[in-house]
C-alpha positions as CSV (number, residue, x, y, z in Angstrom):
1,X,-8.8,8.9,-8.0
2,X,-7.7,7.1,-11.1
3,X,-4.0,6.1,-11.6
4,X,-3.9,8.3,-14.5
5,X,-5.2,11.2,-11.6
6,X,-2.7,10.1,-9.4
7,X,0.0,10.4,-11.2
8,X,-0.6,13.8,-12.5
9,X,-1.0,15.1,-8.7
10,X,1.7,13.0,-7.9
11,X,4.0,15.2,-10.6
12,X,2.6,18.8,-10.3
13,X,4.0,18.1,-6.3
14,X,7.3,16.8,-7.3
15,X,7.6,19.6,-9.9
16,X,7.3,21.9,-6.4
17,X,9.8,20.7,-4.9
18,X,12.5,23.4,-5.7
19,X,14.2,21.0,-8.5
20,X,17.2,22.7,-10.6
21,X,15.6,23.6,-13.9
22,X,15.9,21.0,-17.0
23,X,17.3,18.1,-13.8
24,X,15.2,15.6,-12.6
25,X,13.9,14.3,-9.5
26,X,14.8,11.7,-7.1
27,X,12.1,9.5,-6.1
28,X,12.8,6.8,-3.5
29,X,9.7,4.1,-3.8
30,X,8.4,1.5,-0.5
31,X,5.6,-0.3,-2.4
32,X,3.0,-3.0,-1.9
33,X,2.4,-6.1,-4.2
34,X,0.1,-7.0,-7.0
35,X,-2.6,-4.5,-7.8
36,X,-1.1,-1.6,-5.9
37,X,2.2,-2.4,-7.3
38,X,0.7,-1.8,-10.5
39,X,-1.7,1.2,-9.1
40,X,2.1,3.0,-8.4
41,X,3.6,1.7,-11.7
42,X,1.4,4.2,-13.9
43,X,3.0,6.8,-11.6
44,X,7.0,5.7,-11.8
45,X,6.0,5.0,-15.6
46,X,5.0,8.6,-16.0
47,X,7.8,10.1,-13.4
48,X,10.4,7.9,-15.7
49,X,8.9,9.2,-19.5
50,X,9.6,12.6,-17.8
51,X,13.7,12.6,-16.9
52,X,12.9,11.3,-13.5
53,X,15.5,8.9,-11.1
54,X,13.1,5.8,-9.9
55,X,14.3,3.6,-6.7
56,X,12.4,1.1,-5.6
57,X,12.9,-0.8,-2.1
58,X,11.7,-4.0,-2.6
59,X,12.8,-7.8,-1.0
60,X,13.7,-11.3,-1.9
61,X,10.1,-12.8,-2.0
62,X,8.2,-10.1,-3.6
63,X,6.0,-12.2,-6.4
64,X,5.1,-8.7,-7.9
65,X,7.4,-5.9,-8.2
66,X,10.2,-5.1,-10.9
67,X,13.3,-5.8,-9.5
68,X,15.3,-5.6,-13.1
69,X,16.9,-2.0,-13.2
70,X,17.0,-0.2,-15.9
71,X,17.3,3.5,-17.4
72,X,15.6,5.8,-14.7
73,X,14.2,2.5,-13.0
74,X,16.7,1.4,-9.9
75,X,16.3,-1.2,-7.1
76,X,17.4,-2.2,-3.7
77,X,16.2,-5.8,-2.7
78,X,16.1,-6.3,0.9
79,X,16.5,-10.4,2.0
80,X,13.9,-11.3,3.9
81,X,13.0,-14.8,5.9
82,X,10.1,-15.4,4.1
83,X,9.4,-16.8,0.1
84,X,7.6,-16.0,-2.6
85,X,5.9,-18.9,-2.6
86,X,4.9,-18.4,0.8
87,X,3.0,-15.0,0.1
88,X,1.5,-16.2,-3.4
89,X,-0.2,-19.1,-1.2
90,X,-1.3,-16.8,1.5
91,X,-2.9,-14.2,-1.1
92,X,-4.8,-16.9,-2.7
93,X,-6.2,-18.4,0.2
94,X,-7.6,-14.7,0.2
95,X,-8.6,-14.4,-3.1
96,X,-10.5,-18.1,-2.5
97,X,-12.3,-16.9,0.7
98,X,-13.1,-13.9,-0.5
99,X,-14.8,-15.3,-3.4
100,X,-16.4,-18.7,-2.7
101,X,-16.9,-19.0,1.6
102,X,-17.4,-15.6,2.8
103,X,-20.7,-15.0,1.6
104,X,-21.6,-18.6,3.7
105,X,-20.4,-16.7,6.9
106,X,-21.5,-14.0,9.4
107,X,-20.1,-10.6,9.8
108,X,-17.5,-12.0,12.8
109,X,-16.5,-15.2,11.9
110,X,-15.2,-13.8,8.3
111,X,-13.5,-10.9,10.1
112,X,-11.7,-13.6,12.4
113,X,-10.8,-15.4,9.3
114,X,-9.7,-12.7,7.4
115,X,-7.4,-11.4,10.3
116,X,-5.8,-14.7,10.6
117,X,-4.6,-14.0,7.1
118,X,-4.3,-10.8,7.4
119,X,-1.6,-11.6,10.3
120,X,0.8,-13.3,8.3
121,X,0.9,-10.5,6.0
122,X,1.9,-8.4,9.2
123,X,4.5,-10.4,9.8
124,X,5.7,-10.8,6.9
125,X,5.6,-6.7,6.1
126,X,7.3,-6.9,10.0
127,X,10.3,-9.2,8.9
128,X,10.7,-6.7,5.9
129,X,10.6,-3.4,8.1
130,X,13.4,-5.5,10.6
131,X,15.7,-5.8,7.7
132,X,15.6,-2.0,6.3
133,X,16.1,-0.7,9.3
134,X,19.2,-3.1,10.5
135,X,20.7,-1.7,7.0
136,X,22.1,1.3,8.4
137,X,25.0,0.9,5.6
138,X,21.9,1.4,3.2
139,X,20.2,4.2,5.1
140,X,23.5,6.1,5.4
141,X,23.6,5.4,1.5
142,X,20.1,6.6,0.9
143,X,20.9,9.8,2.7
144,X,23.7,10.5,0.6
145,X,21.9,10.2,-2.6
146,X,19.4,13.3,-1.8
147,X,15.9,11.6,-2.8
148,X,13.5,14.6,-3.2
149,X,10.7,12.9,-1.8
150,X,9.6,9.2,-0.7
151,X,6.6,7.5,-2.5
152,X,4.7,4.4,-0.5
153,X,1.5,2.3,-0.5
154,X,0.5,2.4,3.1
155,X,-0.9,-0.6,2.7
156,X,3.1,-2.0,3.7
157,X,4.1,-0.4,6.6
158,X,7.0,1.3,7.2
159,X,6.9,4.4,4.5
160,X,6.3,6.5,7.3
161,X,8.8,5.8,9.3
162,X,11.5,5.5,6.4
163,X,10.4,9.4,5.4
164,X,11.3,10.6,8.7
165,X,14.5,8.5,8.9
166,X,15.7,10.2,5.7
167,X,14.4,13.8,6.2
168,X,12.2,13.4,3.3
169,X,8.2,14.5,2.4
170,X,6.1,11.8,1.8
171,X,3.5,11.0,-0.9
172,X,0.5,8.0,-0.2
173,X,-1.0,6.2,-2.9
174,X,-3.4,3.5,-1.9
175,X,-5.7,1.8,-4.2
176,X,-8.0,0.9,-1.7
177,X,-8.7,-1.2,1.7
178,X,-12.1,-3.1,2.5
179,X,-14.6,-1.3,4.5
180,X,-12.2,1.9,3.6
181,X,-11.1,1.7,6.7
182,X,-7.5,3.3,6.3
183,X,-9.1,5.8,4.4
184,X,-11.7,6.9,6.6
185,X,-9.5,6.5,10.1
186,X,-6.4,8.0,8.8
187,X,-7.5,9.8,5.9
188,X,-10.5,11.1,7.2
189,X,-12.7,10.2,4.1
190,X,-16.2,10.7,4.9
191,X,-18.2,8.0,4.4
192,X,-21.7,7.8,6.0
193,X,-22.8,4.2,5.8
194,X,-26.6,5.3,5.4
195,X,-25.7,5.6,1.4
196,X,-22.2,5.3,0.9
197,X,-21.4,1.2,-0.2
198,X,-17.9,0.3,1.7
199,X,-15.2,-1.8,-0.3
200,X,-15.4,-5.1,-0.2
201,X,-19.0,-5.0,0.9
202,X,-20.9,-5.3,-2.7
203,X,-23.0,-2.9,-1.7
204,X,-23.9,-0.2,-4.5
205,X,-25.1,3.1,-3.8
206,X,-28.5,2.1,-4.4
207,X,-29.3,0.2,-1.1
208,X,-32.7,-0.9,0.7
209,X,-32.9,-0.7,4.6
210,X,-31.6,-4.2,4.9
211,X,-28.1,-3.1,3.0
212,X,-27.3,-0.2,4.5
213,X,-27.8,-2.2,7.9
214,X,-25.4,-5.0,6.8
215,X,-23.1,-2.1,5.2
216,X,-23.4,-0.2,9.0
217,X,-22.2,-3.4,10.4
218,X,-19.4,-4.1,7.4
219,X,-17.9,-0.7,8.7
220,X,-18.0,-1.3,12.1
221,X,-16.2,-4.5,12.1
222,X,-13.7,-3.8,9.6
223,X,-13.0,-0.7,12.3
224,X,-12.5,-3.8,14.5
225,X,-10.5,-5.8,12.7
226,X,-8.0,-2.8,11.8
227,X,-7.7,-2.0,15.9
228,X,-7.0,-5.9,16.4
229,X,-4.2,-5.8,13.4
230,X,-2.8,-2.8,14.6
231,X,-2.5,-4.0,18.2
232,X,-0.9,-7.0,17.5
């Protein structure tokens, strides 16, 4: 779904949820970095143009996200152990193995590589979720306020578990993940391998035998790689 999609389902739902006439909402935000930051930033732009109350939980390092308030745009920083520095340097030894040395490497020696970066991003998301829920001043605080609903990228753990501790409904908005893994495992998005490319794969939907074997075997060990990050 384009942003421009999203955010219009994003509204018609918050428009449902039983809102005084002529108030508006109060939408608490737990988002990712970079491009899904700005995948939900269409949205909270829209929800903002509209009379809507933004907050966005953020932290310290985030090398991405807004953190200046300003009218129907708040934010609650969260300090973390980690630095910015440390997650710009992380993302672009992805970004560089993505683009120049994966092609060089078989289907399970990239997957090892990629979960070793892949596992500092966990702990990093990890030390973040450790500090918002210590906050119990700021959960009590949250509660208080009355959010309507609770927006997250999935992509950061935690928004599900943050909903439930404030009582709230929960809205997903994920860009994408590679081998749409998250999406097809906990979204249930079918996706037949036989002729439908998966992310990251550079696959098209126009694929000779030899593709849709490689793209068979892209799925499966990106299946593999999300068990082994979620285990760990």
């Amino acid at each position: 779904m384009s942003p421009r999609g999203s955010a219009g389902l994003f509204l018609l739902v918050l428009l449902n949820l039983n809102l005084q006439c002529g108030s508006g909402g109060k939408v608490i935000v737990w988002p990712t970095e970079f491009s899904h930051w700005l995948n939900v930033k269409v949205i909270l732009d829209a929800l903002i143009a509209r009379g809507h109350n933004i907050t966005v939980v953020t932290h310290t390092a985030t090398p991405s996200v807004n953190t200046t308030p300003s009218v129907g745009y708040n934010v609650e920083i969260l300090q973390v152990p980690h630095t910015k520095q440390e997650i710009l340097e992380n993302t672009e030894r992805m970004l560089k193995y993505w683009t120049h040395d994966l092609p060089n490497d078989n289907f399970i020696k990239a997957s090892m590589k990629i979960k070793e970066i892949i596992d500092i991003m966990t702990e990093q998301n990890q030390a973040t979720c450790n500090e918002l829920f210590s906050r119990k001043d700021m959960l009590e605080k949250w509660r208080k306020e009355k959010f309507d609903v609770l927006l997250a990228d999935p992509l950061f753990m935690c928004g599900e578990l943050l909903a439930q501790k404030l009582n709230l409904p929960l809205i997903l908005s994920l860009r994408f993940t590679f081998g749409n893994t998250v999406e097809r495992l906990c979204g249930q998005l079918p996706a037949p391998p036989s002729y439908v490319p998966a992310a990251g794969s550079e696959n098209t939907d126009k694929m000779n035998f030899l593709q849709r074997l490689k793209n068979f075997l892209f799925y499966g060990t990106q299946d593999v790689l999300f068990y082994l990050v979620t285990k760990s």
